[in-house]
matplotlib code that plots the C-alpha trace (Angstrom):
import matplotlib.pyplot as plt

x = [-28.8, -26.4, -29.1, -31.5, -32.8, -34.9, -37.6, -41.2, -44.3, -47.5, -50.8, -51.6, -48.8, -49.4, -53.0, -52.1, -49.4, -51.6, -49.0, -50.0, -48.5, -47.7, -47.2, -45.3, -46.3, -42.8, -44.4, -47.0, -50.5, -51.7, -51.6, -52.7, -55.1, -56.9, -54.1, -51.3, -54.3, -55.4, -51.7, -51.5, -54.9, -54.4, -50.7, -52.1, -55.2, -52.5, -50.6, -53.8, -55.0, -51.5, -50.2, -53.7, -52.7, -49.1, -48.5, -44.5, -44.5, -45.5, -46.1, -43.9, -44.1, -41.6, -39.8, -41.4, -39.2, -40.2, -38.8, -40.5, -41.7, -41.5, -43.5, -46.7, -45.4, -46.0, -44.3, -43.7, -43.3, -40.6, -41.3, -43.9, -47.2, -49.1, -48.5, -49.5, -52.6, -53.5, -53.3, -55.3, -58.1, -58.0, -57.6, -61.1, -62.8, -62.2, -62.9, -66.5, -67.0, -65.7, -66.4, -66.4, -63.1, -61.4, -61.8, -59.0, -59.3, -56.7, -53.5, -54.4, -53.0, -52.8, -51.3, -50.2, -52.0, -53.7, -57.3, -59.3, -57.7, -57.7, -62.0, -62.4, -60.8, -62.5, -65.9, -64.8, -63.8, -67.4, -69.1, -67.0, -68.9, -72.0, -70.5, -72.1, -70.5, -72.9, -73.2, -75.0, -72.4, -69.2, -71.2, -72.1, -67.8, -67.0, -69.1, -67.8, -64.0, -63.9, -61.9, -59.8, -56.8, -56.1, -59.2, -60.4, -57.9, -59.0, -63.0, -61.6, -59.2, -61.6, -64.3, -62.1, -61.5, -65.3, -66.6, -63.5, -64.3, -68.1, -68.0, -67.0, -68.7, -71.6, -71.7, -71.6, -69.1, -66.6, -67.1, -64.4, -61.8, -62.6, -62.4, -58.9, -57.8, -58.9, -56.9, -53.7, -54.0, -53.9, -51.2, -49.5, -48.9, -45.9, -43.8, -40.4, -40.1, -37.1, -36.3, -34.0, -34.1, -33.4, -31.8, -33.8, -35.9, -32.9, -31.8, -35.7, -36.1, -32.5, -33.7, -36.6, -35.2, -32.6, -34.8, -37.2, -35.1, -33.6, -30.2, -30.5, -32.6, -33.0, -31.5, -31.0, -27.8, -28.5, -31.2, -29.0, -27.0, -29.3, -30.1, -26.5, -25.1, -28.3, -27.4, -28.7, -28.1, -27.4, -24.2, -20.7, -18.2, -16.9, -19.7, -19.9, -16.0, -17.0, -19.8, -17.6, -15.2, -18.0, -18.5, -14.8, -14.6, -18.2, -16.7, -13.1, -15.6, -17.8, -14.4, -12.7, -16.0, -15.8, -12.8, -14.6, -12.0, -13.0, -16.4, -17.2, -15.3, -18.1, -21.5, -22.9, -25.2, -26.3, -25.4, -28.2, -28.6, -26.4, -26.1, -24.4, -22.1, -22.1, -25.7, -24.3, -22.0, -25.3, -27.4, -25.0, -24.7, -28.7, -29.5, -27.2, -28.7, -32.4, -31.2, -30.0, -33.3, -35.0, -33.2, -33.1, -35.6, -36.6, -39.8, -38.1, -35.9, -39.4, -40.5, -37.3, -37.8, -38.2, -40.4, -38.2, -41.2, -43.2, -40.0, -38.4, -37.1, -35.8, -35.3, -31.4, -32.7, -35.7, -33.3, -31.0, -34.2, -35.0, -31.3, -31.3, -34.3, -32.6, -29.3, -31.4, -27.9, -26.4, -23.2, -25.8, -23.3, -20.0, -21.2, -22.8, -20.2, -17.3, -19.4, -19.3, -15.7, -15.4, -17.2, -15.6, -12.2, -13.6, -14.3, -10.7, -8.8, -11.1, -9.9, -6.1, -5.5, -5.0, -6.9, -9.7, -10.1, -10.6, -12.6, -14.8, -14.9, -16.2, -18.8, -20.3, -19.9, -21.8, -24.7, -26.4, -28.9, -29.0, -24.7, -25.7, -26.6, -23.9, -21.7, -23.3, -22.7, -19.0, -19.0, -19.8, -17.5, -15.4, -16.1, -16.4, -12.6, -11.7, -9.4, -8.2, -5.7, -6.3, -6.4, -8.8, -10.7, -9.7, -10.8, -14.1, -14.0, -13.2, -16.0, -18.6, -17.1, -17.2, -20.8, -21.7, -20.7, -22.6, -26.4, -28.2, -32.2, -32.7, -29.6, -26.1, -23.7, -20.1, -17.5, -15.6, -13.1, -10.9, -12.7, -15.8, -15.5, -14.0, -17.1, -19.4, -18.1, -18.0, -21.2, -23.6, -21.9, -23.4, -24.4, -26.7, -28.9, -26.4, -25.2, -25.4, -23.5, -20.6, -20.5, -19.7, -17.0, -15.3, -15.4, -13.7, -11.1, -10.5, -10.3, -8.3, -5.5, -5.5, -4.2, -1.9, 0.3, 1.1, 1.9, 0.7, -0.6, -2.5, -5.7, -8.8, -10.6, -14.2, -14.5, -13.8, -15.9, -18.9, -19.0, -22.7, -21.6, -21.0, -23.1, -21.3, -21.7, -20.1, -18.9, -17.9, -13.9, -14.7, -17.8, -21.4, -23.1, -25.5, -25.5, -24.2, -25.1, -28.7, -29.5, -27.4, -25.9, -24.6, -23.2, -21.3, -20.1, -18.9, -16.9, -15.3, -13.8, -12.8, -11.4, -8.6, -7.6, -7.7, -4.2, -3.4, -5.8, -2.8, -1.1, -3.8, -3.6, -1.8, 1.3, -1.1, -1.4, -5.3, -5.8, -3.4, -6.0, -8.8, -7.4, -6.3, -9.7, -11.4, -9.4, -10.4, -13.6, -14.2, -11.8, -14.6, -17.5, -15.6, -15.3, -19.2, -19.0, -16.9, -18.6, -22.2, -23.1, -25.4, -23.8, -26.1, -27.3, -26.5, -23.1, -22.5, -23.8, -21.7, -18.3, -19.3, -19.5, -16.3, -14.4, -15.9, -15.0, -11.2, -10.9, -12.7, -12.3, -15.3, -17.0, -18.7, -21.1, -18.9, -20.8, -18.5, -16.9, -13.9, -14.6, -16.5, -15.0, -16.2, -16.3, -18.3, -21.3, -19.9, -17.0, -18.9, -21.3, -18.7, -17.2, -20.3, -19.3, -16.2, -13.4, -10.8, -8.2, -10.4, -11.7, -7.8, -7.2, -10.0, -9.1, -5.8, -6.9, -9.4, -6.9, -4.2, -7.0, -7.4, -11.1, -12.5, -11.4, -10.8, -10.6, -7.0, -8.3, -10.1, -6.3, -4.7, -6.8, -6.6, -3.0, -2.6, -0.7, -1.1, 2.1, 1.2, -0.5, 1.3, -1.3, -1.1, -4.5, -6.3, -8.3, -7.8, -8.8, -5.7, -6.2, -9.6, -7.8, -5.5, -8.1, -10.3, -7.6, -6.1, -9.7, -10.4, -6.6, -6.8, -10.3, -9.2, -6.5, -8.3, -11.0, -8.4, -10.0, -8.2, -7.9, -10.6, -13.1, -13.6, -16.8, -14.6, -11.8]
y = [-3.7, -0.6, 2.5, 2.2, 4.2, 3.0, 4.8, 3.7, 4.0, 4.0, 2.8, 6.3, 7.9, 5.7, 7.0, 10.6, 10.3, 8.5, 6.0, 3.8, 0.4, -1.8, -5.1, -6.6, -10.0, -11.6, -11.8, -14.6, -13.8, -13.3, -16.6, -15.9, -18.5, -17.9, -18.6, -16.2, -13.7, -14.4, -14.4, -10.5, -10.0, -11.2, -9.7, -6.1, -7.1, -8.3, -5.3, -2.5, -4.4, -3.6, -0.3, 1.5, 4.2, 4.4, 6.6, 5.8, 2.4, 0.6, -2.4, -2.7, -5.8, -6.9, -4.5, -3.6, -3.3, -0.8, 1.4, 4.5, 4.7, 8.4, 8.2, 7.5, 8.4, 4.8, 2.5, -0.5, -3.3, -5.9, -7.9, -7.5, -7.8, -10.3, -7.7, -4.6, -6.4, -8.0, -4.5, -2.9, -5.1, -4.7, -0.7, -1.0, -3.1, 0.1, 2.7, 0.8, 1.0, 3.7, 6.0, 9.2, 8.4, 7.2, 10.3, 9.4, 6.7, 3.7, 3.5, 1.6, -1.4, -2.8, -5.8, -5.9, -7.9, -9.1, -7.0, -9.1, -9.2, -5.9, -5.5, -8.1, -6.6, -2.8, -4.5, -6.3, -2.3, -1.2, -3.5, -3.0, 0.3, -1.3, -2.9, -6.3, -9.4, -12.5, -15.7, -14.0, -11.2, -13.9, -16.6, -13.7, -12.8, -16.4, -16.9, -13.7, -14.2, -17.9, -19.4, -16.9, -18.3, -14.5, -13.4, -16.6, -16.3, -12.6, -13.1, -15.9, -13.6, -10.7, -12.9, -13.9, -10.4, -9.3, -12.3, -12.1, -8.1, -8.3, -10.3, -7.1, -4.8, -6.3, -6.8, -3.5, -4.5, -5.0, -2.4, -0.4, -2.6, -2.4, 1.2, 1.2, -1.5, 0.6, 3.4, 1.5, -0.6, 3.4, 5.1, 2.2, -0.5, 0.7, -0.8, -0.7, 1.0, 0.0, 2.0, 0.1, 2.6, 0.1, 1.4, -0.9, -3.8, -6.1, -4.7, -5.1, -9.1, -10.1, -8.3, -10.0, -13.5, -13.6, -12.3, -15.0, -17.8, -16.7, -15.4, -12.7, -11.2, -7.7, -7.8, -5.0, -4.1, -3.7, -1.5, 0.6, 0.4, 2.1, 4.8, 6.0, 5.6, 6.6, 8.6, 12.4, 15.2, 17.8, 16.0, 17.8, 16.1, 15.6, 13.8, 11.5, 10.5, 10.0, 6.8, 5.6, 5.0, 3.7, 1.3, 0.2, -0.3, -2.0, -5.0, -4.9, -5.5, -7.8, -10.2, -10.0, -11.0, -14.0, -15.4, -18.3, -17.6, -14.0, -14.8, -18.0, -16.0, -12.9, -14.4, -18.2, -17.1, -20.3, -19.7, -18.7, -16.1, -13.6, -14.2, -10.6, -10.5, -6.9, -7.5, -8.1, -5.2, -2.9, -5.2, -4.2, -0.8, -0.4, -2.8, 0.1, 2.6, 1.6, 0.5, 4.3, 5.3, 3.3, 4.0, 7.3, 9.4, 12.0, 12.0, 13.5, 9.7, 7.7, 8.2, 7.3, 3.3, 0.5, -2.6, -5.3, -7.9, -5.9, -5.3, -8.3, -9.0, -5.6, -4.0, -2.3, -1.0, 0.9, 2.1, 3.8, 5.5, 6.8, 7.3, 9.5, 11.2, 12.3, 13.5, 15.9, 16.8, 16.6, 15.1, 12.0, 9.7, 10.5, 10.1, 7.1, 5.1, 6.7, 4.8, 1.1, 1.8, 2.5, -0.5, -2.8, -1.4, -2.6, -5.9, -6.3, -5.0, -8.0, -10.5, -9.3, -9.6, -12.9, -12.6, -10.3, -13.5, -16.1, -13.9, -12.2, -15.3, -17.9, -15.2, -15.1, -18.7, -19.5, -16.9, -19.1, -17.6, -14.4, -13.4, -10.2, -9.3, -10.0, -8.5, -5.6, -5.6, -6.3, -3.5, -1.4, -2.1, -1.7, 1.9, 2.9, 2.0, 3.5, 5.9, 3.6, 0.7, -2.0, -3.9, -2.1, -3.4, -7.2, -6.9, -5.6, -9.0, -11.4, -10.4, -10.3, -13.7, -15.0, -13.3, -15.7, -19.3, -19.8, -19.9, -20.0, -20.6, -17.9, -15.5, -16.2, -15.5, -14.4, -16.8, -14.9, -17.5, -21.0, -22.6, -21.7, -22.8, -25.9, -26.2, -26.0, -28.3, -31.0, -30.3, -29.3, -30.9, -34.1, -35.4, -35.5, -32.7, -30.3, -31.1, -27.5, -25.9, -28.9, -28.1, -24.6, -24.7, -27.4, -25.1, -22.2, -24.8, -25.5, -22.0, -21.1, -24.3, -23.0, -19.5, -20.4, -22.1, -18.1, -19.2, -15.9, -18.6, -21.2, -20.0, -21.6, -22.5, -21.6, -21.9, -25.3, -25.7, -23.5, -26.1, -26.5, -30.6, -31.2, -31.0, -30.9, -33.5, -34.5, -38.2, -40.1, -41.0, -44.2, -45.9, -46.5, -49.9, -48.8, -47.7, -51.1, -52.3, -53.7, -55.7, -58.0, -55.1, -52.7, -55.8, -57.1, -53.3, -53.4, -56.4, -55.9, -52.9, -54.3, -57.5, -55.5, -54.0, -57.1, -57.8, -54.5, -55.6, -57.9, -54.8, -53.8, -57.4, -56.0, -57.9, -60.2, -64.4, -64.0, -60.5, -62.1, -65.2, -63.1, -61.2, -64.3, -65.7, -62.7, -62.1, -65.5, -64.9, -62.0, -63.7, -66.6, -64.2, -62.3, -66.4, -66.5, -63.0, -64.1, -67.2, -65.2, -66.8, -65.0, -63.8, -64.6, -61.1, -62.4, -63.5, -60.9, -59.1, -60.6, -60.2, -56.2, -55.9, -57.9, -55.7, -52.3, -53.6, -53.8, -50.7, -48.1, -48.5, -46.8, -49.4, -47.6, -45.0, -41.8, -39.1, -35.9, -34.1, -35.8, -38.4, -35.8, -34.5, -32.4, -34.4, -34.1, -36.0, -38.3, -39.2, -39.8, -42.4, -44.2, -44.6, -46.6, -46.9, -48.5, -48.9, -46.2, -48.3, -48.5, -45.2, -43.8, -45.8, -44.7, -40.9, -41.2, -42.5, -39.5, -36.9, -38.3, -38.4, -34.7, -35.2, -33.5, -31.1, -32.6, -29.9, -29.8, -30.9, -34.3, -34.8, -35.0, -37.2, -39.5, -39.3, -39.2, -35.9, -34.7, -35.1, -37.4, -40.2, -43.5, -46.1, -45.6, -47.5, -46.8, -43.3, -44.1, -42.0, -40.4, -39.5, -37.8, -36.0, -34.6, -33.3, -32.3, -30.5, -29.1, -27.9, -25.8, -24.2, -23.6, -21.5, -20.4, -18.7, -17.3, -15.5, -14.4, -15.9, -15.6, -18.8, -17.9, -14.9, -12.8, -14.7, -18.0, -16.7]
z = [2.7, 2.8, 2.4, 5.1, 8.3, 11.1, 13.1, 15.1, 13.6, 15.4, 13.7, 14.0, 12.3, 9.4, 9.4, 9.6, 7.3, 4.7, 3.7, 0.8, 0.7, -1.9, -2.4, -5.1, -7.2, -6.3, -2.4, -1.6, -0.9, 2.5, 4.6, 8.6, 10.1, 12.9, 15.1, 14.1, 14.1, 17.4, 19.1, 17.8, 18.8, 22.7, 22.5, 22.0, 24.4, 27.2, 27.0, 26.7, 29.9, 31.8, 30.4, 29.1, 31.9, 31.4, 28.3, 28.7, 27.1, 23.9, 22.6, 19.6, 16.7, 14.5, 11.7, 8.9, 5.7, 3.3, 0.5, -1.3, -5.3, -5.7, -9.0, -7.0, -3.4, -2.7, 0.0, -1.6, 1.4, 0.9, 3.9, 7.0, 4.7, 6.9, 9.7, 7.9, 6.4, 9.6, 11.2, 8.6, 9.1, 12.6, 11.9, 9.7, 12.5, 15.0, 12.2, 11.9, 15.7, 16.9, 14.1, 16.3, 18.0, 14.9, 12.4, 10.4, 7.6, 7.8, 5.8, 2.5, 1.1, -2.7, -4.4, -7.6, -10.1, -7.3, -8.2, -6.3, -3.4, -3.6, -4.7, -1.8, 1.1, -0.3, 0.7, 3.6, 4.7, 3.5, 5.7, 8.8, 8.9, 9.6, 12.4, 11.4, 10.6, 10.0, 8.4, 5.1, 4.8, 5.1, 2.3, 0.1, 0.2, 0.4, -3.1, -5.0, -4.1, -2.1, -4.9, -4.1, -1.7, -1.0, -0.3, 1.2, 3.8, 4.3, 4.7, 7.6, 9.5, 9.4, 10.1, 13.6, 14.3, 14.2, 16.2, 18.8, 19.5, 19.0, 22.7, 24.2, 21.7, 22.8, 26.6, 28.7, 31.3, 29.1, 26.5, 28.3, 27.7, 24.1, 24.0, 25.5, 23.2, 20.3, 22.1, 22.8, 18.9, 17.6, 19.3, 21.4, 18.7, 16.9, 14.1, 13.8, 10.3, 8.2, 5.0, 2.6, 0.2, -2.4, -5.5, -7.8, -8.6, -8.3, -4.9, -3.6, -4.6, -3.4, -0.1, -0.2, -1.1, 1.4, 4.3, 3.3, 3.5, 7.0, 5.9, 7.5, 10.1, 11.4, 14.5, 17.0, 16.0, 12.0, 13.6, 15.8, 13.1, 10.9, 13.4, 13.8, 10.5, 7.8, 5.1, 6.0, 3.1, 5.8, 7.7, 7.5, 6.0, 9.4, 10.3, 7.1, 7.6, 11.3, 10.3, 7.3, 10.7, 12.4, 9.8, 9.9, 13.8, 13.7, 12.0, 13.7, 16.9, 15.3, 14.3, 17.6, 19.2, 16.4, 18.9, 20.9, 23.3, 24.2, 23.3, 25.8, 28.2, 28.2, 27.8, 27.9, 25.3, 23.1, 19.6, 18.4, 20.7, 19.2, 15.2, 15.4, 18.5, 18.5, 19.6, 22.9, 23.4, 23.0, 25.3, 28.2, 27.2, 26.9, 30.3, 32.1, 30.7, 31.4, 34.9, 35.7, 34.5, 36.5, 39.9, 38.9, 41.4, 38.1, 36.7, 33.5, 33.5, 33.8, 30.9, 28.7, 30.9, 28.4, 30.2, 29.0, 29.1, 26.6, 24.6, 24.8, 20.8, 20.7, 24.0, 23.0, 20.3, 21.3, 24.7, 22.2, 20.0, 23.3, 24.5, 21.3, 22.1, 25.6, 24.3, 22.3, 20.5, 17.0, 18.3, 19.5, 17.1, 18.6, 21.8, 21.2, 19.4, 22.3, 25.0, 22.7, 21.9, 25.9, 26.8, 24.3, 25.9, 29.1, 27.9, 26.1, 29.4, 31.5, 29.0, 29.1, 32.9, 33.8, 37.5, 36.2, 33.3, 35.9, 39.1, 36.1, 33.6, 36.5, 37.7, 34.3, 34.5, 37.1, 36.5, 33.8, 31.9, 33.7, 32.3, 31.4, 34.4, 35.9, 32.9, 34.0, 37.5, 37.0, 34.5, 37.2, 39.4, 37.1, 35.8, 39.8, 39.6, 36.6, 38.4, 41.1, 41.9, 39.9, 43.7, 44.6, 41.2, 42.3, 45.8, 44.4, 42.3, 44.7, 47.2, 44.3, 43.4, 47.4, 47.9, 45.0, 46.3, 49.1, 48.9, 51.8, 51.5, 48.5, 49.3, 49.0, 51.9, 51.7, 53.4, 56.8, 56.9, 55.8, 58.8, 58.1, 54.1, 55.5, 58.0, 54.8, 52.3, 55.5, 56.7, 53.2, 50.8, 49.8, 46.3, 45.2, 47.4, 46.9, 43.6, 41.9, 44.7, 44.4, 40.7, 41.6, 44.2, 41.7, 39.0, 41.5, 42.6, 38.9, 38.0, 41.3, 40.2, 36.9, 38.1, 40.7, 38.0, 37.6, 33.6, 31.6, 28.3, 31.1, 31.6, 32.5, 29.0, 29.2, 25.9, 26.3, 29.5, 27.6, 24.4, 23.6, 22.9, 26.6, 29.9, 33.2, 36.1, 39.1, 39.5, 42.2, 42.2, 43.4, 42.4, 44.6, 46.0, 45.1, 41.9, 40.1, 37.4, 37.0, 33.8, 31.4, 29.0, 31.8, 34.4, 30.6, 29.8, 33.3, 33.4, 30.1, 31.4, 34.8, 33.0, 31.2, 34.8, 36.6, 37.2, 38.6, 41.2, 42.6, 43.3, 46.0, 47.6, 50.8, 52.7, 54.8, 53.3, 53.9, 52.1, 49.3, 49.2, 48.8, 46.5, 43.9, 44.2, 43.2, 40.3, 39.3, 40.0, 38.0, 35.1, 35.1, 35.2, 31.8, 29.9, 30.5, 28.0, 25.9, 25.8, 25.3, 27.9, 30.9, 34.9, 37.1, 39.0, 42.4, 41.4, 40.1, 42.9, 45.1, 42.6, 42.5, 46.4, 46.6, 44.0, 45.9, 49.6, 48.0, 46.8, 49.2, 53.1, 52.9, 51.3, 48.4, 50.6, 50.4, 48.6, 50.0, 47.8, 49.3, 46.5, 43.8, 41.0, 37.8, 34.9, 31.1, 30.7, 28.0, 30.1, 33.0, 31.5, 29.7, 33.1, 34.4, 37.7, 37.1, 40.2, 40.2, 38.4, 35.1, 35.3, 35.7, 32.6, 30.6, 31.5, 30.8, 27.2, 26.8, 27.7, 25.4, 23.0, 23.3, 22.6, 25.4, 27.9, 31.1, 34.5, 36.0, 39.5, 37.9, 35.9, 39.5, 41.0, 38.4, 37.6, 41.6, 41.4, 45.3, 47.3, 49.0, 46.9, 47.6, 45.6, 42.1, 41.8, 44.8, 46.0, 49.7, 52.4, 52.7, 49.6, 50.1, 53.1, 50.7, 47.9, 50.4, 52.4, 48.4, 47.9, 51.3, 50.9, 47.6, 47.3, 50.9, 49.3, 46.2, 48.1, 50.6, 53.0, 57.0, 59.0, 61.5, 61.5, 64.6, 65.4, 65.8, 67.8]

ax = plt.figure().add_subplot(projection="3d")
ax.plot(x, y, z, "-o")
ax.set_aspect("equal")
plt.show()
């Protein structure tokens, strides 16, 4: 699909214009039920209700792909001919009601060797000027052309339109909303009208086949594409050699975006999202542009705004058709394509500092679904720095980044200080009420470790932390009361794993002849319970009960209740649940397996805690609560320090 150009088409253009379409044999027949006919219907409907008044916005349906027959200035459609039928119906309906208002005939449509599809839906246009549609008229069609599947699919979604509009045709308080329908279906429903200017019959059925088994899909970039680089007879040679560059840079961005690594960093778009990535470069470039617009106080700015909820599948494109329409200059392609080289300059120069990579990669992170938005913001900041200190740039970042931690009720609230960070993660912080805001400020102290080991190839992989395989969740570093294990399978899972740690329980006994005790007879006690599995023989729950408590009361002075992040950590999903609540010295085992593995990407901060990598960590197989002093006391200084945060605000002194 090399030859094309792109423009929007009203139902009225196509009427003045008198396009004649064409639909080859190689397509299927027409095929809408009642329901696809009925979404377009209260689509249009929806939007002629909100925007009948505003004459700046459209509603705008999905591309229509077309090339011309000059030997009978025909357009012969290769894809989009349940659309175009479904509007010509919909056109004749209007035509047959509002013959006054609608003085211009409806495009036509023909099929090839398709003649009474063709006869049938000539009729069906002769009695829309009568304005009826009853039961006799629809057997009388449905006996001529019901065997038909073509036209029998026809006769039923005319048939829906007629009865769907006759309810306000026929009732006077609603007769005005039919009029502005018929209004906004004429000159506010617009196509987006693709020209492949296919070179033979060949080119048109390979077009056809791929489009139709979702190779490809026209996405906003092959249509911006098209806008900027169609072939026009009157372009300088300057100009020509200017797109063939185009062309080349277009896919030198289109395989550096291909980089998971620079990708994952920019956007947490699901993969599907973005089969071109290029897509996202001009979705930042158009959601600033329509932004400016809209905070823009000229009326002459209002009317280039796009309404992204009534232009949702192609919103960047139809901001650069009207981006183009402002420049109003023939230079519109050079300055077009030096603000997406600009922009995906910005993007490299984020990527190559290593503290714009971690401030700009976790706020992306941790704006979810709404990324490009805050793409957009930082690109802001950014350009407002363009001629500064690059400090000035990373002061910028970290406050966006400290603005963005905190939420308070529905806004978010900067931090002043280390004490009052401290105050907040010993105060808010408990799992699982505040679980999303935990899962935040581990990620910072992740990302924060990551870049203090000042090591220009260690970076923080959010690639890795991005995968679409794993979900994120916080476990406990030493396991809950009361979350044990509650039938037969999970209390068996869970002794299999502590049995293989049980010795290194002797470690833990303590110096005292009573602790020692205590600790010999539980170790026989759990190595009894694990005979009964290998046995296949059943625990019974409150011995087990008793055996969990025991094993719990050992490990954790606080007795299993400690749900501060003193004793949280960021973990995958998978990891987690294989973990099942296991003591710390299994679950340091099982770690250490996964990361020798490789399998998964484990955070730095959950690899010191389990490899007991603080300085002072005395207990190899114990997370004790000098331990949780440590983390906890690691995790204030080292976000403290990140978000250059002083010791005490003004307020505090």
């Amino acid at each position: 699909m090399n030859n094309k150009t792109v423009r929007l088409k009203s139902v009225a253009d196509l009427e003045i214009e008198k396009i004649k379409f064409y639909v080859d044999s190689y397509q299927r027949g027409y095929r809408w039920t009642e329901d696809e006919v009925s979404d377009l219907l209260e689509d249009i409907s929806e939007f002629s209700q909100k925007y009948y008044a505003n004459n700046d916005v459209f509603y705008c349906l999905q591309p229509i792909i077309v090339t011309h027959t000059s030997e009978d200035d025909t357009w012969k459609v290769i894809d989009g001919q349940q659309r175009l039928t479904t509007l010509y119906l919909i056109a004749i309906y209007f035509k047959g009601v509002f013959p006054n208002v609608n003085l211009i005939d409806p495009y036509s449509i023909s099929y090839k060797n398709k003649e009474r599809l063709t006869s049938c839906i000539q009729e069906v246009s002769e009695f829309s000027k009568t304005c009826e549609w009853n039961d006799e008229i629809k057997t009388n069609l449905n006996n001529r052309y019901g065997d038909d599947i073509d036209c029998y699919y026809i006769i039923r979604a005319f048939g829906y339109i007629c009865d769907k509009l006759n309810e306000e045709r026929k009732d006077p308080v609603k007769i005005q909303s039919l009029i502005n329908l018929n209004a906004t279906f004429t000159n506010k429903t617009k196509i987006i009208w693709y020209d492949l200017q296919a070179t033979s019959l060949k080119d048109e059925t390979s077009s056809f086949r791929k489009i139709n088994m979702g190779k490809i899909a026209l996405t906003n970039a092959e249509l911006i594409k098209a806008l900027l680089l169609r072939n026009d007879k009157s372009d300088s040679d300057e100009l020509s050699n200017y797109k063939k560059n185009i062309a080349v840079f277009w896919n030198n961005i289109e395989q550096e975006l291909s980089d998971d690594r620079f990708w994952h960093f920019l956007t947490n778009a699901k993969k599907e999202e973005y089969p071109n990535r290029i897509d996202f470069v001009f979705d930042v470039i158009s959601q600033n542009i329509n932004n400016e617009w809209e905070t823009n106080d000229t009326t002459e700015d209002d009317k280039y705004i796009v309404k992204r909820s009534s232009n949702q599948n192609y919103f960047s494109f139809h901001v650069f058709s009207r981006y183009i329409d402002l420049l109003d200059s023939d230079d519109y392609v050079q300055t077009i394509w030096r603000e997406v080289e600009e922009y995906f300059r910005m993007f490299k120069d984020w990527y190559s500092e290593n503290k714009w990579y971690h401030l700009i990669g976790y706020y992306i992170c941790i704006s979810g679904n709404k990324y490009l938005d805050a793409v957009c913001d930082i690109s802001k900041l950014y350009r407002n720095h363009a001629e500064g200190k690059k400090s000035a740039f990373v002061k910028s970042l970290t406050d966006l980044v400290n603005s963005s931690v905190r939420k308070i009720g529905k806004k978010t609230v900067p931090f002043k200080s280390t004490e009052e960070l401290k105050n907040y993660l010993n105060d808010e912080f408990i799992y699982p009420k505040n679980s999303k805001d935990i899962e935040k400020i581990l990620l910072l102290y992740n990302i924060a470790s990551t870049e203090s080991i000042k090591n220009e190839y260690t970076r923080f992989p959010f690639y890795a932390y991005k995968n679409s395989e794993i979900h994120w969740s916080i476990e406990h570093i030493n396991p809950q009361k009361e979350d044990k294990p509650k039938n037969e399978t999970d209390r068996k899972e869970w002794l299999e794993k502590l049995s293989e740690s049980v010795d290194e329980i002797t470690v833990l006994q303590g110096d005292s002849d009573n602790k020692k005790k205590n600790v010999e007879a539980l170790k026989n006690n759990i190595k009894e319970a694990h005979k009964k599995i290998i046995n296949n023989e059943t625990v019974d729950a409150d011995v087990f009960s008793t055996l969990y408590d025991n094993v719990i009361d050992i490990l954790d002075e606080d007795q299993g209740t400690d749900h501060t992040i003193r004793n949280l950590v960021l973990l995958d999903s998978g990891t987690n649940s294989c973990f099942s609540n296991s003591i710390f010295p299994v679950k340091r085992r099982l770690l250490i397996d996964a990361y020798k593995s490789n399998d998964v990407f484990i955070p730095i901060c959950t690899r010191n805690v389990f490899f007991k990598a603080f300085p002072e960590s005395k207990e190899l197989l114990k997370w004790s609560q000098n331990d949780k002093n440590e983390y906890f006391e690691s995790v204030v200084g080292t976000i403290s320090h990140y978000l250059d945060l002083k010791e005490t605000s003004d307020d505090e002194q």
